[in-house]
N, C-alpha and C positions, 0 to 999 in steps of 0.2 A: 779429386777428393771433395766430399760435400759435409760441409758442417751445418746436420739438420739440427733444431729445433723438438727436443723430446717433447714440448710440451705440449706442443701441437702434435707428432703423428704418432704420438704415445699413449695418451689421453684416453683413458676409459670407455666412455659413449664418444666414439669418433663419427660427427657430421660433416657431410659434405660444405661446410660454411669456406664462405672466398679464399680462409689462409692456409686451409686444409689441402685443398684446392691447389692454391699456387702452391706448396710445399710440395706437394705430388708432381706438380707439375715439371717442376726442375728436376726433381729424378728420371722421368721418364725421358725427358727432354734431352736429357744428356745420354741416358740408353738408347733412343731411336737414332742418335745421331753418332753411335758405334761406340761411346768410351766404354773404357770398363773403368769403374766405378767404385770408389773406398767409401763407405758413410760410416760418420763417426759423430758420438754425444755423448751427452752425461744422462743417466736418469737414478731415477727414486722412488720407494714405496708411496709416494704421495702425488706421485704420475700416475701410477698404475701399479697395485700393490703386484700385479698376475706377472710382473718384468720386473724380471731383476738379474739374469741369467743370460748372457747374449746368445743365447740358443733362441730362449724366450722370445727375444726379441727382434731375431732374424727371421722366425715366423712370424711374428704378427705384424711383420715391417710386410714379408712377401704376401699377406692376405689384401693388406691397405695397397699396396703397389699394385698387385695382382702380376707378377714380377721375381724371380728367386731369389733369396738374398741369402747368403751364405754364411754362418758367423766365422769369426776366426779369434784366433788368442795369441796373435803374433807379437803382441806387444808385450806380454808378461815373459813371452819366449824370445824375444828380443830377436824376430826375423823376418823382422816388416821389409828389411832392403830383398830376401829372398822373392817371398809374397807367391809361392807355390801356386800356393789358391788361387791367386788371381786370374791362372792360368786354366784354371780349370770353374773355373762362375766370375759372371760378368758382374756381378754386384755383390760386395764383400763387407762386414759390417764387423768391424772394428770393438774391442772390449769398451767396457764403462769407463770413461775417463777420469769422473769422477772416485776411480779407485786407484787413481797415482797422482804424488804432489805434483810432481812435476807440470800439472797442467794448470792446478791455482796460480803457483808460483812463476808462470812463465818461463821453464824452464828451457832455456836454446837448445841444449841436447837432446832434450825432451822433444821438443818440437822438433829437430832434426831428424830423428829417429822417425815420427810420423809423417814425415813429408820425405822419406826417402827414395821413394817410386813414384813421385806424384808431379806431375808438370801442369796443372792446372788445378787450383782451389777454388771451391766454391763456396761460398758463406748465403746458409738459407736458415741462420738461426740469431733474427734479429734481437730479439730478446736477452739478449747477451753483450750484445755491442757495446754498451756501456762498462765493460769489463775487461781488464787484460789477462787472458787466459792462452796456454801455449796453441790450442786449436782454431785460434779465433787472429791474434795477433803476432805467436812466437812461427806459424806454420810459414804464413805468406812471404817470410823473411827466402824463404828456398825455394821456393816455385817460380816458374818461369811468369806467371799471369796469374791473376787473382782477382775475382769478379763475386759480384752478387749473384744470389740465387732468386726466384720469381716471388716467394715470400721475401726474404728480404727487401727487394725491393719496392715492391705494396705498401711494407710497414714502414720503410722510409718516406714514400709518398703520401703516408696519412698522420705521421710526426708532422713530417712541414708541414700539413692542411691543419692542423692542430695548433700548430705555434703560431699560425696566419693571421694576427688580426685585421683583417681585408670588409669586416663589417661592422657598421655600427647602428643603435650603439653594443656593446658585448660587457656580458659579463661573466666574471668568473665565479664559479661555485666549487667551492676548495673542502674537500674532506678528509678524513684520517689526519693524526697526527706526527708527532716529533719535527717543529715548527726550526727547531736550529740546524738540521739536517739541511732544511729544505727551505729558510729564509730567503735566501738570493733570488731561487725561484718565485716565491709570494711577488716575493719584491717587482721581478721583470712581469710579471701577472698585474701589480699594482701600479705599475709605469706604463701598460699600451689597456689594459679592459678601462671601462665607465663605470664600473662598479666590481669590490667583492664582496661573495656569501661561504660564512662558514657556518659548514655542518659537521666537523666533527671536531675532533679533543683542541686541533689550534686553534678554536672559538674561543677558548676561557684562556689563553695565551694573549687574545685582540684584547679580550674583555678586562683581562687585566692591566696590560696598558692604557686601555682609555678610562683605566681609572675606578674602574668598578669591583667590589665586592666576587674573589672567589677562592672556595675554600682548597685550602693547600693542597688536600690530597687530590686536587683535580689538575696542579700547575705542573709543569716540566719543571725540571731545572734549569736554568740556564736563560732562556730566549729574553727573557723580558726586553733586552737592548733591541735584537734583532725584531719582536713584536713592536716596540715602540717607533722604530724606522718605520714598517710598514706603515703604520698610523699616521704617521708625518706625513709620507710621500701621499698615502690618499688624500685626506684633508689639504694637502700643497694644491694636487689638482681638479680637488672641490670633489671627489666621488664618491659615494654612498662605502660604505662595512657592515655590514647583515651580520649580524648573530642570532643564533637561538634565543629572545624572549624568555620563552619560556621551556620547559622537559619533560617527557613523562620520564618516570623514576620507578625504580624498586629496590627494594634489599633484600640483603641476600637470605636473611629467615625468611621473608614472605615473596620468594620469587615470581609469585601467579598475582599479586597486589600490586597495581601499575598508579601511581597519581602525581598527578599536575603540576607542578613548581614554576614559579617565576625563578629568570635564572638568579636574580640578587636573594632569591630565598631559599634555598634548596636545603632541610634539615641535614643532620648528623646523621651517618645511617644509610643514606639515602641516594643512589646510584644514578646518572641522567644515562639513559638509555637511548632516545629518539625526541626529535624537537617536538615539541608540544603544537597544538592550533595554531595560535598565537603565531609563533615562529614562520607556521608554512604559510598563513594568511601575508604575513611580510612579502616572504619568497616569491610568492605570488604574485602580487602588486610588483617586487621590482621586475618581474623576468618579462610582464605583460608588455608588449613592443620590441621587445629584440628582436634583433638580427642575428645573431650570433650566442652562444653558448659555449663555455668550456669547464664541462663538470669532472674534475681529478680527484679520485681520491672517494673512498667510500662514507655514507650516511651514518657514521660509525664513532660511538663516544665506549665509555669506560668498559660497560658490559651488553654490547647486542641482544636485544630478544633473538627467538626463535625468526620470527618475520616481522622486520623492520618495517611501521608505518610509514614512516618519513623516507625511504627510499623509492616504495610503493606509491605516496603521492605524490610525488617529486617525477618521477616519469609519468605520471597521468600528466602534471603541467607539461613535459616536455613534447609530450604526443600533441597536446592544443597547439603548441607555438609551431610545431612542425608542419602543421598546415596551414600558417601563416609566411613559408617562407621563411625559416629561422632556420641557420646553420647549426647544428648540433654537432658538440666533439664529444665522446664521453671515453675515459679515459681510469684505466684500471681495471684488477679481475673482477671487484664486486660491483662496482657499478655496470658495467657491460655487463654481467650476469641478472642485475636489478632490471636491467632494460629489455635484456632476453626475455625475463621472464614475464614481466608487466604490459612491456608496452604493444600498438596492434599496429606499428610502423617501424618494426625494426629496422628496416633497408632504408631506410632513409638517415638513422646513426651512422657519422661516421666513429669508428669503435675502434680502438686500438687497449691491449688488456694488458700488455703491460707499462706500468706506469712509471717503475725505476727508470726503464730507460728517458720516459717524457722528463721526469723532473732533471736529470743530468743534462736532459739536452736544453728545460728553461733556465736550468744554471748557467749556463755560455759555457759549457764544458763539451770537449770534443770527443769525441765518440770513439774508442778505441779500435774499435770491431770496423766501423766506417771508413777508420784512416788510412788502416792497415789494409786495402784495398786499389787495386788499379781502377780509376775513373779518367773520365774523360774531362779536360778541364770546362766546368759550367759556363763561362761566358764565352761567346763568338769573340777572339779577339782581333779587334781593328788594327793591323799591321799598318795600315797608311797613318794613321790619328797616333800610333806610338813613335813611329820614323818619319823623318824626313824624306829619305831615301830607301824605302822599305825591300828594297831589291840587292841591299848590300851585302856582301859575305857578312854573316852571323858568329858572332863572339857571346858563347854564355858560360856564366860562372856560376856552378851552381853551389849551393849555400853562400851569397854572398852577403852578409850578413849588414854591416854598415857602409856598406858599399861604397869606400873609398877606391880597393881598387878599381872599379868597375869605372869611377865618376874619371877617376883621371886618366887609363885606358882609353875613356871616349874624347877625350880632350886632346888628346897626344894623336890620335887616330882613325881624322873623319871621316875613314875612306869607309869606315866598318861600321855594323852595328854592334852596338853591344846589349845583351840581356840577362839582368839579374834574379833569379830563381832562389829565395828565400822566403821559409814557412815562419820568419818571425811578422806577422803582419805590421806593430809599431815600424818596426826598420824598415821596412818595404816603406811605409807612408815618410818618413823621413825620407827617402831616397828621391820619392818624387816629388818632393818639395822643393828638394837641391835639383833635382833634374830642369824643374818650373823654375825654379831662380836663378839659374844659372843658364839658361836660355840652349842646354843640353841639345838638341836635338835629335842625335842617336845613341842615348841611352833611354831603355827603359826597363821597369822591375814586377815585377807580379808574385804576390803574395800566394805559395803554395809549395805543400809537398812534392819536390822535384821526380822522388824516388818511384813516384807512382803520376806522374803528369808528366813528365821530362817528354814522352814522344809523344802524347793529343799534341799538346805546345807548340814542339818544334817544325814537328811535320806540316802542320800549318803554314809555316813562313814562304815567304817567296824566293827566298833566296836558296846561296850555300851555306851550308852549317862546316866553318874552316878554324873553329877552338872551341874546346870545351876545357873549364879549367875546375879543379875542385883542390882546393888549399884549406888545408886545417880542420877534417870536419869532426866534431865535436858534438853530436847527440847527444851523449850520457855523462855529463859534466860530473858526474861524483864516479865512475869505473873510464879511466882511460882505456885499458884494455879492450873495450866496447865499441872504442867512436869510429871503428871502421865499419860498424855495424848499417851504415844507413848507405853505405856503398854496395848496394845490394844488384842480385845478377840480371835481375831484369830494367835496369838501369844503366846497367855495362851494355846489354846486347842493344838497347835501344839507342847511346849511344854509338857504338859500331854500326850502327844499320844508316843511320841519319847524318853522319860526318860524311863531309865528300873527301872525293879522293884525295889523298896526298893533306887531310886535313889533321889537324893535332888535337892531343889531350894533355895537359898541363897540371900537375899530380904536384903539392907539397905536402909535408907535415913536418913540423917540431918534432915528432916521436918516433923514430926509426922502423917500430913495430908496426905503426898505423899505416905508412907509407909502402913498407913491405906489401904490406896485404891489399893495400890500393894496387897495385904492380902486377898481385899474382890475380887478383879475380877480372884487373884489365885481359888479365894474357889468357886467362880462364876461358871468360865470357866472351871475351872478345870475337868469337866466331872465326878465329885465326887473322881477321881483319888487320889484328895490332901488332905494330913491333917497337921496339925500345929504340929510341935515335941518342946516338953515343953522343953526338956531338951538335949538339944544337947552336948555330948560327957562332960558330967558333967559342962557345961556350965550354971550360972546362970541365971534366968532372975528375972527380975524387976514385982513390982503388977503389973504391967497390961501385964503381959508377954513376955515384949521385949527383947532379948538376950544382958547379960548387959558385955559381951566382945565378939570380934569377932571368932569365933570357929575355925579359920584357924591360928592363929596367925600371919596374911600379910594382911594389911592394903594398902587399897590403896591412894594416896594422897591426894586425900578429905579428905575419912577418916583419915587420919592424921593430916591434917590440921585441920576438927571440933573438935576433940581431943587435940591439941594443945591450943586452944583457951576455952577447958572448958565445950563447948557444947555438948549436949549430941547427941548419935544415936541410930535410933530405927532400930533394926535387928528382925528379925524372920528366920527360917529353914520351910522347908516342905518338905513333904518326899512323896515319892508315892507307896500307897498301891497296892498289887497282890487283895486286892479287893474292887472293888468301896462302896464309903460312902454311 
């Protein structure tokens, strides 16, 4: 299944430009290499008014392909798990998604339904990753494997180049408004550039923190606090704040009457439009000697002319610095289209067009679309530099959160290694602290999503992988009913593939239902690898075969605390046979 991108292969005047390019790419790429293929999106009269009809759309998807694409309506018909069609076209294109809640809403069943014949997803529609949508986040939950697609991951590699600042000095030229939305960001912009410039509505948001004259009907609500932070943190580390000087203006009787305002003067009446001389003379002077550039956000105040001067001059300066060896990011649909249009070096931009996604990602906010994906873990991990003995049977606990258990498991037991697989990053750093102070030397912890990194990780090691334990897991802290949810099946098979023989899984939960369901997608996924061991090391268990103390004797403080209070936990072991069930 491929989650494209309407807004790239849907698009009106469709050019051959890089992301068109990779979008295609990945379709084809997975046709030449025998799948057969489900694409599915959302679109809109404002993609392309000529699609709106997945008939419609099935052809203009096979013209751009040059490729058959087939529509279907199995969704409204509720016979996606039959998928007839499938059988008869290799490439099958899925209703508007955008014409069922259930895809805003992240609906699990929802997503179930679409991922019910689908053993590999693909995500080639980055532009959206910053959102939890069931095609994007709820699918990957059911599929065996789950990867990026060739756009996708271009646009991931020109975010990072985007957020890099690796040159100096850099400045930021910030446009468009609603300054409370997007504070944090300013903020992480005014913590690593040498300088910001604002060219659009958050300029009279700076302008009025540092204390200047402007008139109300030009302020947001709200930001002044969030405007004032910025202000501080520049001035803390001495860096310039560019604003608009001066504006041309118009009103809306005389909309063809353009004239000049200083910004402390700007009458009643009177509309700022585009920065004035003034303003771009500034701009000028500061950008002269950069290295670097990152222009977000369009040239764009209350009411845009027809053809913005100030965006128009503004890549004329960016074309001079570009042949000085200056990094250029430009970032969003109007500015990328300001640069298409103006400038005589466009291949030298790097350009990415949509900008919601950049500003969640200067937020320190994590990318929904990105998480929810199988990667490989990014750093080469140094197996000797974390053990002492890096060649020991392997003990991992995955969500191990403040990692008591784990700390004292390794203390009790240096024959082993132990490793902690927890996406709370603070608690990971905790952990290695007590690890460093405690002079641990085979425990160690790594901050990351288990669900989708658990085999890069492990497979790595040098040893046997002889426990895996998961006790309590708890994703969705306000729906209990849920927190089995991150026990997911390609989690289960990679453990069963990666446990040696005769090695265990070590399963609790305080909640009878959570634990159930740990048990049945072990026995599920497990590739018939797993079976339940009644009796673990003369361990009781209870009628319904729960192990009625914990086989380790190290409790971690959950389970100490349900223990405390009287309530019961349901444990189970599983072991993995040298011969499948």
């Amino acid at each position: 299944m491929v989650r494209f991108d309407s807004a790239i292969l849907l698009q009106k005047e469709l050019d051959l430009k890089s992301q068109v390019t990779s979008a295609v790419s990945t379709i084809k790429y997975l046709f030449e290499a025998g799948a057969k293929i489900i694409l599915l999106s959302d679109w809109n009269m404002k993609i392309n008014s000529k699609l709106l009809v997945v008939e419609s759309v099935a052809d203009f998807l096979s013209s751009v392909l040059q490729l058959k694409v087939a529509p279907s309506r199995c969704i409204s018909n509720c016979s996606l798990s039959k998928m007839e069609e499938l059988e008869k076209a290799d490439i099958l294109l899925l209703e508007n998604l955008s014409e069922f809640k259930g895809e805003l809403a992240n609906c699990s069943k929802f997503a179930e339904q679409l991922s019910s014949v689908v053993d590999i997803f693909v995500n080639d529609s980055f532009s959206n990753s910053h959102k939890i949508l069931a095609s994007t986040v709820g699918v990957p939950r059911f599929c065996s494997a789950c990867v990026a697609g060739f756009h996708f991951e271009e646009s991931l590699c020109q975010l990072k180049m985007a957020a890099q600042i690796n040159k100096k000095p850099c400045i930021a030229i910030i446009g468009g408004g609603n300054l409370f939305d997007k504070a944090s960001a300013v903020r992480y912009l005014a913590s690593r550039c040498d300088g910001l410039v604002f060219v659009g509505m958050m300029a009279f948001q700076i302008m009025h923190a540092l204390g200047l004259h402007v008139p109300l009907n030009l302020l947001e609500g709200g930001p002044l606090k969030e405007a004032s932070n910025i202000v501080q943190l520049a001035q803390n580390r001495k860096i310039p704040i560019l604003y608009p000087k001066d504006f041309w203006c118009m009103t809306n009787d005389f909309p063809k009457q353009m004239e000049i305002f200083p910004a402390y003067g700007i009458l009643d009446g009177w509309i700022p439009v585009d920065p004035g001389p003034k303003a771009l003379d500034e701009i000028n002077s500061l950008l002269t000697g950069c290295k670097k550039i990152i222009w977000i956000g369009p040239v764009k105040f209350r009411l845009p002319s027809q053809d913005i001067y100030g965006a128009s001059k503004l890549v004329s300066m960016l074309d001079r610095l570009t042949q000085s060896n200056c990094e250029i990011t430009v970032i969003g649909n109007m500015a990328c289209k300001a640069v298409m249009k103006e400038s005589s070096f466009v291949s030298v931009y790097n350009m990415v067009e949509n900008a919601s996604v950049v500003w969640e990602f200067l937020k320190g906010r994590k990318l929904p679309g990105l998480m929810a994906l199988d990667r490989a873990y990014p750093v080469e991990i140094d197996w000797n530099a974390a053990y002492s003995h890096p060649s020991q049977p392997l003990v991992v606990d995955i969500g191990s959160g403040n990692g008591l258990f784990l700390l004292a498991m390794a203390k009790r037991r240096e024959d082993l290694n132990f490793l902690g697989l927890e996406i709370n990053e603070k608690l990971v750093r905790r952990c290695l602290d007590c690890v460093h102070q405690y002079g641990i030397m085979n425990g160690y912890f790594i901050a990351t999503n288990a669900t989708s990194t658990f085999r890069s990780i492990v497979s790595s090691y040098p040893g046997d992988l002889v426990l895996v334990s998961i006790q309590c897991p708890n994703p969705d802290f306000n729906k209990p009913e849920h927190r089995w949810r991150m026990l997911q099946r390609s989690l289960v098979e990679a453990v069963a593939d990666l446990l040696a023989s005769d090695g265990k899984v070590f399963l609790q939960s305080d909640i009878e239902a959570v634990a159930v369901r740990m048990k049945e997608h072990f026995l599920k996924y497990g590739k018939g690898k797993l079976s339940v061991v009644h009796n673990e090391d003369c361990t009781e268990t209870d009628r319904k075969g729960w192990l009625k103390e914990n086989p380790f004797g190290v409790r971690s403080d959950w389970e100490q605390h349900v223990v405390d209070r009287g309530a019961p936990m349901y444990r189970l072991m599983l072991s993995k046979s040298t011969r499948p069930n």
